[in-house]
PQR file with spaces between the fields and no chain letter, atoms N, CA, C, O and H, PARSE charges and radii, in Angstrom:
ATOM       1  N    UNK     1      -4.081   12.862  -20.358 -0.4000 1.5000
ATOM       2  CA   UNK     1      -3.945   11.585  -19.696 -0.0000 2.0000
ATOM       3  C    UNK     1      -3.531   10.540  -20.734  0.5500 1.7000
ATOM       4  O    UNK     1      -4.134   10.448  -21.804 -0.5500 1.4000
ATOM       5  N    UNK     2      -2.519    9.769  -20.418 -0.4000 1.5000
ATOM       6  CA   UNK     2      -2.571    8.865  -21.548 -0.0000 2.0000
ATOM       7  C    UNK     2      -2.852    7.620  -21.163  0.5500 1.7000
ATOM       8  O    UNK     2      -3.119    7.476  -19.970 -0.5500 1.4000
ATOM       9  H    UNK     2      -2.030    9.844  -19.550  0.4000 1.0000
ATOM      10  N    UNK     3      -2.863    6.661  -21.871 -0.4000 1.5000
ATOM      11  CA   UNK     3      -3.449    5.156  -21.544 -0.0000 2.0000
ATOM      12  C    UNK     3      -2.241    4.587  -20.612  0.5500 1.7000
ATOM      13  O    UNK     3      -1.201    5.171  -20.310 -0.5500 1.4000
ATOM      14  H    UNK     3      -2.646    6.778  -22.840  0.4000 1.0000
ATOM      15  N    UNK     4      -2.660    3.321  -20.254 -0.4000 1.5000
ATOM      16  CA   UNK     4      -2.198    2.733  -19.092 -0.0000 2.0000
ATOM      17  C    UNK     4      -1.447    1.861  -20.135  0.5500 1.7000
ATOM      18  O    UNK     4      -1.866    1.459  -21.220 -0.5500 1.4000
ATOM      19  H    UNK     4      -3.505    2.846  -20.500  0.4000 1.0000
ATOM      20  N    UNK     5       0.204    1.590  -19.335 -0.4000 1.5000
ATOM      21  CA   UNK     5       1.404    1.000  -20.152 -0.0000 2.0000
ATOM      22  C    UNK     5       0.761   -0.897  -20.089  0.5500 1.7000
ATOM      23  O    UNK     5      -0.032   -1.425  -19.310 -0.5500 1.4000
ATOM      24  H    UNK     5       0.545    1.917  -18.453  0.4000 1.0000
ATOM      25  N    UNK     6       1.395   -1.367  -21.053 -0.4000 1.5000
ATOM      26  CA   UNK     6       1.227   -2.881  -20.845 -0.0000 2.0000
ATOM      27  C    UNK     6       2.168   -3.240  -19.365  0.5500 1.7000
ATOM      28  O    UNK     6       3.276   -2.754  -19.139 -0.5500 1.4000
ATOM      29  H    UNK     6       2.040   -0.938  -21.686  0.4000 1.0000
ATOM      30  N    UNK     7       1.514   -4.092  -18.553 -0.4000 1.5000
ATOM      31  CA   UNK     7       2.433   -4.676  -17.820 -0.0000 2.0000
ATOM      32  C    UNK     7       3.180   -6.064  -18.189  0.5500 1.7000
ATOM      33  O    UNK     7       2.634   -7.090  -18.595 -0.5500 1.4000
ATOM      34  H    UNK     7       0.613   -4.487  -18.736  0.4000 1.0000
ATOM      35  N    UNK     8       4.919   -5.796  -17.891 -0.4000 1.5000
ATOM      36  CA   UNK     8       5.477   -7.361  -18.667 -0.0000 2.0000
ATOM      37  C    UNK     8       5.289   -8.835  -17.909  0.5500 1.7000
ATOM      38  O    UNK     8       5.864   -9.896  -18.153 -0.5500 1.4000
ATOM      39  H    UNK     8       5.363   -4.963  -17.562  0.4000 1.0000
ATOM      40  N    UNK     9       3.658   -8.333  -16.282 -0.4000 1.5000
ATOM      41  CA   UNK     9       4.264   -9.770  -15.601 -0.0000 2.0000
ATOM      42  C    UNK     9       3.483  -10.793  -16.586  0.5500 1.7000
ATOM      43  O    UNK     9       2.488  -10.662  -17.299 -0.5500 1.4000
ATOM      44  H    UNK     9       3.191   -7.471  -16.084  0.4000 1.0000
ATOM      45  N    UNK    10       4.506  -12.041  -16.270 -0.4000 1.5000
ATOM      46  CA   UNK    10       4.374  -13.304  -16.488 -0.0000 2.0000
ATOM      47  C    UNK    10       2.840  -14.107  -16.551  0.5500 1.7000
ATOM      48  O    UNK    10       2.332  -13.924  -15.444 -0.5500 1.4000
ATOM      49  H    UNK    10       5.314  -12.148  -15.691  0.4000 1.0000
ATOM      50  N    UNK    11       2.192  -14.673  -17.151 -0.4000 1.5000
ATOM      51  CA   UNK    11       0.971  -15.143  -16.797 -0.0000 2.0000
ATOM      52  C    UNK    11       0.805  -16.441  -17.706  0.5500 1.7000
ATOM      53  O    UNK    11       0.934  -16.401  -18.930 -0.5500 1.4000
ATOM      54  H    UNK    11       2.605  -14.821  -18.050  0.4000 1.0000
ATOM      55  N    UNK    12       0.474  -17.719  -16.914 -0.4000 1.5000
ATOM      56  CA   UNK    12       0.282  -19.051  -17.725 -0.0000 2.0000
ATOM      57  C    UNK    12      -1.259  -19.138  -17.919  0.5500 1.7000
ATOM      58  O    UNK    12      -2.076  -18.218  -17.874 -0.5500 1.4000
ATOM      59  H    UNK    12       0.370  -17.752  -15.920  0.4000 1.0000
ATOM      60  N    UNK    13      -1.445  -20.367  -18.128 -0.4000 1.5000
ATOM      61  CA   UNK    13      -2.601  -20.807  -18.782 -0.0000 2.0000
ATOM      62  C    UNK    13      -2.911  -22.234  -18.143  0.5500 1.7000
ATOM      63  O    UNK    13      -2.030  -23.093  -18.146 -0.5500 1.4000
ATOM      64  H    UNK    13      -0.781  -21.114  -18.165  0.4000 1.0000
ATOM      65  N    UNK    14      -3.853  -22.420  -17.733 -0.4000 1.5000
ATOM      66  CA   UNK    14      -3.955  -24.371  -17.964 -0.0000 2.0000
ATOM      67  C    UNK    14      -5.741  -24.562  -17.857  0.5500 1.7000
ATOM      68  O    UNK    14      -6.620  -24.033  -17.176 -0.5500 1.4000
ATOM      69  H    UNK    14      -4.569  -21.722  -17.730  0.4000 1.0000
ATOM      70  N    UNK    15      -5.707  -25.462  -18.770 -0.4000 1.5000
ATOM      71  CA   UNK    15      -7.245  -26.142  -18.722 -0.0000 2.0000
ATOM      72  C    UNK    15      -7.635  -27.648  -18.129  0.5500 1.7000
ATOM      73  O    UNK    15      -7.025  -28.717  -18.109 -0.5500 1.4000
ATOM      74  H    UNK    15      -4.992  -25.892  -19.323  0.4000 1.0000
ATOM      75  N    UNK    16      -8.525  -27.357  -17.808 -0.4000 1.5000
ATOM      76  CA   UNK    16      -8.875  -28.368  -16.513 -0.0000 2.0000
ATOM      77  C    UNK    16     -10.066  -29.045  -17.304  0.5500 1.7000
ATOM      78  O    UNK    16     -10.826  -28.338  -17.967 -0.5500 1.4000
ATOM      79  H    UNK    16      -9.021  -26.488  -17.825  0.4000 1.0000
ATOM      80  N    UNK    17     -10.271  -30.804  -17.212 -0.4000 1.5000
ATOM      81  CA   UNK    17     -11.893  -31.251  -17.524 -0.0000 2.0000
ATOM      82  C    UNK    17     -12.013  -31.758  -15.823  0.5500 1.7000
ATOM      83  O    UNK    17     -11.143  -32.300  -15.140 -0.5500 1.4000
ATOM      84  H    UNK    17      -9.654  -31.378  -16.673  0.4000 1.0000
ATOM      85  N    UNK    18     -13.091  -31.455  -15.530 -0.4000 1.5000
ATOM      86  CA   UNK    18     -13.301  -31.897  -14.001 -0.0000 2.0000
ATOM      87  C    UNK    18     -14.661  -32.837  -14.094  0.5500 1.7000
ATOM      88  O    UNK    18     -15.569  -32.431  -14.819 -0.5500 1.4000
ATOM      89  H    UNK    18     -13.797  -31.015  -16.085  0.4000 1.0000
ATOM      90  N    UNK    19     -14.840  -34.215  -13.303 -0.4000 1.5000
ATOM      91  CA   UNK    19     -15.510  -34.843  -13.234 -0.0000 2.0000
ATOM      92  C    UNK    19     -15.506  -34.448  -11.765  0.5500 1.7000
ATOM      93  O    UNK    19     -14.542  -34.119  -11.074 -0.5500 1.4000
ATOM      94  H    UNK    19     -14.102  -34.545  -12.713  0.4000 1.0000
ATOM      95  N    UNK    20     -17.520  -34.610  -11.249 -0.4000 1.5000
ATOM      96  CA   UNK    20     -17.925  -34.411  -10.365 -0.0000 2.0000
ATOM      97  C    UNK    20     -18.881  -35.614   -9.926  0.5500 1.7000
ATOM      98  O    UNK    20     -19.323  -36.327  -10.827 -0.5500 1.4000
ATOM      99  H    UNK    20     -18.303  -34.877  -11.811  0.4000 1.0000
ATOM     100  N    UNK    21     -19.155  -35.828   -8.881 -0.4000 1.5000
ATOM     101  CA   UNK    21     -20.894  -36.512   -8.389 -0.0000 2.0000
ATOM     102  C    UNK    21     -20.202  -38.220   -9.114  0.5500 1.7000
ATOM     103  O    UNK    21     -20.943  -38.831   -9.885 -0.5500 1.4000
ATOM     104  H    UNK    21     -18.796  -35.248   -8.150  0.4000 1.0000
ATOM     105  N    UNK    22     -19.248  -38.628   -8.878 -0.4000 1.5000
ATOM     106  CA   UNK    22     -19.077  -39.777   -9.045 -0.0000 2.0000
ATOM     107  C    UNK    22     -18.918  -39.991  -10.728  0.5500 1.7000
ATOM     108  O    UNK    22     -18.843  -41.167  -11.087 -0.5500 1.4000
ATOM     109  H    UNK    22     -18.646  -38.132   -8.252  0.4000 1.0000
ATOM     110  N    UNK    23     -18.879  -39.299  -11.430 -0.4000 1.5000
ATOM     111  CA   UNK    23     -18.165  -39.130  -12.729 -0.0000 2.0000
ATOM     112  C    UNK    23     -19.478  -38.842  -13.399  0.5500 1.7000
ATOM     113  O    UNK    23     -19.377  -39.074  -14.604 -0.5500 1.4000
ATOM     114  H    UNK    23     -18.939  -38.345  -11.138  0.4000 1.0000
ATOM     115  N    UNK    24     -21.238  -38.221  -12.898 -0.4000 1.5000
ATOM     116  CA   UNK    24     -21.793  -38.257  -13.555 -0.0000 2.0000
ATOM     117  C    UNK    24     -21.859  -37.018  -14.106  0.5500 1.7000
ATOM     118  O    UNK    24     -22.524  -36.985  -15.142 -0.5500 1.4000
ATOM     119  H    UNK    24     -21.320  -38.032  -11.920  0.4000 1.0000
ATOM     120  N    UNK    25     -21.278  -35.749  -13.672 -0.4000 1.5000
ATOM     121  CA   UNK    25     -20.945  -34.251  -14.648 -0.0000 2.0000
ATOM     122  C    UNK    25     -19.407  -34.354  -14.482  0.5500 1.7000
ATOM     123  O    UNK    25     -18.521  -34.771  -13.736 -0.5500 1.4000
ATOM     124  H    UNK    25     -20.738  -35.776  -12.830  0.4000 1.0000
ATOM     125  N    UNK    26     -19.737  -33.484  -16.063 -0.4000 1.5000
ATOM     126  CA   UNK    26     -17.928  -33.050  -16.343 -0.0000 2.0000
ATOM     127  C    UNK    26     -18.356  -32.153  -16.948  0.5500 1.7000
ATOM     128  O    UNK    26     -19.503  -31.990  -17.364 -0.5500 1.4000
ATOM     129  H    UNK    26     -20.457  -33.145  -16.669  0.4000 1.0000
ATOM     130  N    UNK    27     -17.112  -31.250  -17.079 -0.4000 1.5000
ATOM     131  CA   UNK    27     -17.438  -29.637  -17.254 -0.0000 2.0000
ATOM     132  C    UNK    27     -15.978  -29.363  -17.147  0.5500 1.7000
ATOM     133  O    UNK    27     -15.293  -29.747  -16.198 -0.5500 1.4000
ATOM     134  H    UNK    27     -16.180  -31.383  -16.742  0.4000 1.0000
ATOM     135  N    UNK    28     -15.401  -28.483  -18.462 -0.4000 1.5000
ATOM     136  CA   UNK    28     -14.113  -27.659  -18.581 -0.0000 2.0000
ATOM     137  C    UNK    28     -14.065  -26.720  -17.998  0.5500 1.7000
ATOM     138  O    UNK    28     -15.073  -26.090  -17.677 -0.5500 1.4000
ATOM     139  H    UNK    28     -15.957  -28.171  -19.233  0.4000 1.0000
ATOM     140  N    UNK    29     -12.690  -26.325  -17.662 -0.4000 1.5000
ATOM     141  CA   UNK    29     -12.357  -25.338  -16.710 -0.0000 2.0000
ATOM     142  C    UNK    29     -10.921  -24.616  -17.168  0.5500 1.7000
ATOM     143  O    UNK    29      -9.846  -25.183  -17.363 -0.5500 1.4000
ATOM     144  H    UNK    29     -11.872  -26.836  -17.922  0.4000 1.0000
ATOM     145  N    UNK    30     -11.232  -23.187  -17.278 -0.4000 1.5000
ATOM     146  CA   UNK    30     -10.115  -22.769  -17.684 -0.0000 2.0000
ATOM     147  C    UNK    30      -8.959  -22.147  -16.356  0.5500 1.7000
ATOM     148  O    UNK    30      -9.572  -21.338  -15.659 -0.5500 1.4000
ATOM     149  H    UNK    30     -12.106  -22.727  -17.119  0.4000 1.0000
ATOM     150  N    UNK    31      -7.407  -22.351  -15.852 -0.4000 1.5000
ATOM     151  CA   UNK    31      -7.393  -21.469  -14.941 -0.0000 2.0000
ATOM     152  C    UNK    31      -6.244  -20.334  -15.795  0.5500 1.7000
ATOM     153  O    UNK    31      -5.635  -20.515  -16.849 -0.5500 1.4000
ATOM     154  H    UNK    31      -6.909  -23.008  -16.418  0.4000 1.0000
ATOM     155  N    UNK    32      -6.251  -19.389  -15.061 -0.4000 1.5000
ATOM     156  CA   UNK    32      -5.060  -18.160  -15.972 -0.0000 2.0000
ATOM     157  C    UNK    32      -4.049  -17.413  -14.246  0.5500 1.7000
ATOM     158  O    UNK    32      -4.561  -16.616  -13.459 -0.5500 1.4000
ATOM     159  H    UNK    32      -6.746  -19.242  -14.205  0.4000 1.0000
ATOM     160  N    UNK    33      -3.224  -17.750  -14.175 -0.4000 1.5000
ATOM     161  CA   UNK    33      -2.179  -17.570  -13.093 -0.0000 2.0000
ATOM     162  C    UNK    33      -1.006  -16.840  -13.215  0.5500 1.7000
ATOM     163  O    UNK    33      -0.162  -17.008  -14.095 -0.5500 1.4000
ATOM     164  H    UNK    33      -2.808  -18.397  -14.815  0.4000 1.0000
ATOM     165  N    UNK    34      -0.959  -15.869  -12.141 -0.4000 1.5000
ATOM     166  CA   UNK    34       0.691  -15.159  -12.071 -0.0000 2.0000
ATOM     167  C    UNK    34       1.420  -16.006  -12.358  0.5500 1.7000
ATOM     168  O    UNK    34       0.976  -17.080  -11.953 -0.5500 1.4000
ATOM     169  H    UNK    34      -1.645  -15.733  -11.426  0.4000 1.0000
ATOM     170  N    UNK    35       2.582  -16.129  -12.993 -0.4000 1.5000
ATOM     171  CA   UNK    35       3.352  -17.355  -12.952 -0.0000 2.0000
ATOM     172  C    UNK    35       4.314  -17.147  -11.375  0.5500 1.7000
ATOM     173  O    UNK    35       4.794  -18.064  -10.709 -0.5500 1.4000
ATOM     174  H    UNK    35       2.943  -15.257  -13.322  0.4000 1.0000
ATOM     175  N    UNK    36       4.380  -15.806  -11.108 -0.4000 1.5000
ATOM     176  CA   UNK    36       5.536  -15.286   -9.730 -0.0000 2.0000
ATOM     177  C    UNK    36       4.711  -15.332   -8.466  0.5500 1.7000
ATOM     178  O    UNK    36       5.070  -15.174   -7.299 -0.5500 1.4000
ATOM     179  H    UNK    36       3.990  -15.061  -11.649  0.4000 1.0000
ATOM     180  N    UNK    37       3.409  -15.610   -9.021 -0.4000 1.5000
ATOM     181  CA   UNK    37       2.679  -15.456   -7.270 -0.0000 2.0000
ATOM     182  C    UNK    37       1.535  -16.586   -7.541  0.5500 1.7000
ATOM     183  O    UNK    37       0.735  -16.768   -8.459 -0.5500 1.4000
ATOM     184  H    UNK    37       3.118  -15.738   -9.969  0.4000 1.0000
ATOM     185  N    UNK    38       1.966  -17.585   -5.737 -0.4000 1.5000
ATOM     186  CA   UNK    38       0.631  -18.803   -6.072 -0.0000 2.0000
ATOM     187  C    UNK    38      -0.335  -18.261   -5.767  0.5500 1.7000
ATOM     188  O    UNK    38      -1.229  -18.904   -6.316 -0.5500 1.4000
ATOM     189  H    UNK    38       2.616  -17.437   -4.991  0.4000 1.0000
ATOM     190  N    UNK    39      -1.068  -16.907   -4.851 -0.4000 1.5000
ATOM     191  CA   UNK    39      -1.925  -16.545   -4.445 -0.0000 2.0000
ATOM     192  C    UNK    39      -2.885  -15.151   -5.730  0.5500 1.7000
ATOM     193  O    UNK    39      -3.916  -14.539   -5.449 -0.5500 1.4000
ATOM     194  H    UNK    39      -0.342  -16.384   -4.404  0.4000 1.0000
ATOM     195  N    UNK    40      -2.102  -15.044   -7.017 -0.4000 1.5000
ATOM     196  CA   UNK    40      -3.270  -14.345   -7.640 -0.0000 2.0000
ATOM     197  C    UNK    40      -3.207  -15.212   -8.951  0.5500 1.7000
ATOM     198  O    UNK    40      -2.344  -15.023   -9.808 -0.5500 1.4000
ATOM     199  H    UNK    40      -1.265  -15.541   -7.246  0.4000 1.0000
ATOM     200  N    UNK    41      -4.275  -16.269   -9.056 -0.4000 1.5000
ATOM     201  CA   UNK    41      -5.001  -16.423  -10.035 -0.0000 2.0000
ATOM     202  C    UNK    41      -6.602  -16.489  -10.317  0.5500 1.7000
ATOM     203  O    UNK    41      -7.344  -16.361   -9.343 -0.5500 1.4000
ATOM     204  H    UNK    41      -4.977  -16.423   -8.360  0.4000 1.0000
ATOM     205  N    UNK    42      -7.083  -16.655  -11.418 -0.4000 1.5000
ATOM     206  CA   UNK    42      -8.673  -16.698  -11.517 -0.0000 2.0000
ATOM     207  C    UNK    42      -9.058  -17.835  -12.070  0.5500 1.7000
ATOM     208  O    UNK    42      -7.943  -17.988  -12.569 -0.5500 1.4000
ATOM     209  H    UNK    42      -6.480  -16.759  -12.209  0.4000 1.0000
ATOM     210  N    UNK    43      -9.518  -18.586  -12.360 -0.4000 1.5000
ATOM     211  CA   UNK    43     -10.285  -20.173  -12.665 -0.0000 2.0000
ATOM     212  C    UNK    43     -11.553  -19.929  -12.968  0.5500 1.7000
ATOM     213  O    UNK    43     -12.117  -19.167  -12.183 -0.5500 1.4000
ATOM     214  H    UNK    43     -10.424  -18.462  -11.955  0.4000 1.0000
ATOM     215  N    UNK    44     -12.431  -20.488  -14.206 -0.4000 1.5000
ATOM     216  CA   UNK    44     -13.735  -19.933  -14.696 -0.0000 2.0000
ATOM     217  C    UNK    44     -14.384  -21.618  -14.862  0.5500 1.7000
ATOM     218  O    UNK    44     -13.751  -22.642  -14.603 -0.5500 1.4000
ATOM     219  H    UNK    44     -11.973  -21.107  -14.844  0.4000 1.0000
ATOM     220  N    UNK    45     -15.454  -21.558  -15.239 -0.4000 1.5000
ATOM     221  CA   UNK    45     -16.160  -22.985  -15.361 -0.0000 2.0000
ATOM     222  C    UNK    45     -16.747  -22.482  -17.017  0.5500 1.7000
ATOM     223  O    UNK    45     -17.068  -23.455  -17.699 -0.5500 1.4000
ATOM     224  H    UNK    45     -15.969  -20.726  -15.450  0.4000 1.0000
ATOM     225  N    UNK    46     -16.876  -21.447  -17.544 -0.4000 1.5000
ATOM     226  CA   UNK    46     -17.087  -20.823  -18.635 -0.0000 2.0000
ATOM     227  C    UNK    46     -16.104  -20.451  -19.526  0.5500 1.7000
ATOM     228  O    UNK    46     -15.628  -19.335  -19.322 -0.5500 1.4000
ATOM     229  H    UNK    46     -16.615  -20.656  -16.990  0.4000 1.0000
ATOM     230  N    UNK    47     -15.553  -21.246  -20.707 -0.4000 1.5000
ATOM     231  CA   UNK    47     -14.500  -21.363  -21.119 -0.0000 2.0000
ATOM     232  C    UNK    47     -14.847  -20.946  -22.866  0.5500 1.7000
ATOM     233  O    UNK    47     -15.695  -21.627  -23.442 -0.5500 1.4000
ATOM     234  H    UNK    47     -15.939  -22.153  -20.872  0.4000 1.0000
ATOM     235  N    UNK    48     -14.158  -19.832  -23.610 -0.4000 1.5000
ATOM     236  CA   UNK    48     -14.377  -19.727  -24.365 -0.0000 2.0000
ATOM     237  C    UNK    48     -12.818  -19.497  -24.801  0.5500 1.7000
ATOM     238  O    UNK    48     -12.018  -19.274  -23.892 -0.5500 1.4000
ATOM     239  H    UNK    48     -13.469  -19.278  -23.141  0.4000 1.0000
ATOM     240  N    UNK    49     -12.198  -19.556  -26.593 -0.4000 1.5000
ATOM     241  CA   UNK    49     -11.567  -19.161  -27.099 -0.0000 2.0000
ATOM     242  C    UNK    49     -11.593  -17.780  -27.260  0.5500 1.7000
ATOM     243  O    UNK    49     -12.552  -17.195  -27.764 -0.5500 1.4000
ATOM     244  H    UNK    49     -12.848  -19.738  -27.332  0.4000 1.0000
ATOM     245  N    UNK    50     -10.693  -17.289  -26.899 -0.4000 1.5000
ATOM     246  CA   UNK    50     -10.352  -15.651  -26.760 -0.0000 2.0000
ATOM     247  C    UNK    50     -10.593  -15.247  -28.191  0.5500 1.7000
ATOM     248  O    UNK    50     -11.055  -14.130  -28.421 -0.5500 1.4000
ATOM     249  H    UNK    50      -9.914  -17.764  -26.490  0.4000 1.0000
ATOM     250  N    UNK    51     -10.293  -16.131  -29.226 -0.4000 1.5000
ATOM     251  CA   UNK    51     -11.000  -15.244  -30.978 -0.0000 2.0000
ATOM     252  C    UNK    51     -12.005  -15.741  -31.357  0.5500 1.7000
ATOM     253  O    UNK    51     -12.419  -15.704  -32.516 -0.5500 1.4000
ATOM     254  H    UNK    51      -9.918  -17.039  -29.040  0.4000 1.0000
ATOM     255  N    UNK    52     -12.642  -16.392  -30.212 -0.4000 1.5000
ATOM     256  CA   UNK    52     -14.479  -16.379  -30.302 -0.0000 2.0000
ATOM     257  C    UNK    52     -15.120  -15.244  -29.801  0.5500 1.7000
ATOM     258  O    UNK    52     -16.204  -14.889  -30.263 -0.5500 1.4000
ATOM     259  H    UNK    52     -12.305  -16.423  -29.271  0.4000 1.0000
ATOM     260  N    UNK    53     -14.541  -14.619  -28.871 -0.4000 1.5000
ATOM     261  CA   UNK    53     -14.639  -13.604  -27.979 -0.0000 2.0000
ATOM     262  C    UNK    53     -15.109  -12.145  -28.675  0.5500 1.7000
ATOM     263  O    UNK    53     -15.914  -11.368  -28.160 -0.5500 1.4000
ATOM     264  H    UNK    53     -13.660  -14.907  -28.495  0.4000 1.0000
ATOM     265  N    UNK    54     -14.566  -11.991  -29.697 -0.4000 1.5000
ATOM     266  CA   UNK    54     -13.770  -10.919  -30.254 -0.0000 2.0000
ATOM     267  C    UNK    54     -15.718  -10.626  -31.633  0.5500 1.7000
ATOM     268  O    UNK    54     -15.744   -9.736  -32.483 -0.5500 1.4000
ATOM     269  H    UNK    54     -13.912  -12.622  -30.115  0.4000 1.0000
């Protein structure tokens, strides 16, 4: 069996600061999106640097 190929689709990035409750929470938000499709992306409220990760 061999490993699974990279796929070449497209994928952006954008970070969000969101104020809530009348500006009294704010909280970053990361979202990560098909760039070819509006219906598959994921959005987290838990935002870390990917080489913190590691």
């Amino acid at each position: 069996m061999s490993p699974p190929s990279p796929h070449p689709e497209s994928l952006r990035s954008r970070a969000f600061e969101i104020t809530v409750d009348d500006g009294r929470e704010t909280f970053n938000a990361l979202s990560i999106e098909h760039a070819d499709c509006e219906t598959e992306w994921l959005i987290s409220d838990t935002v870390y640097a990917l080489e913190n990760m590691r």
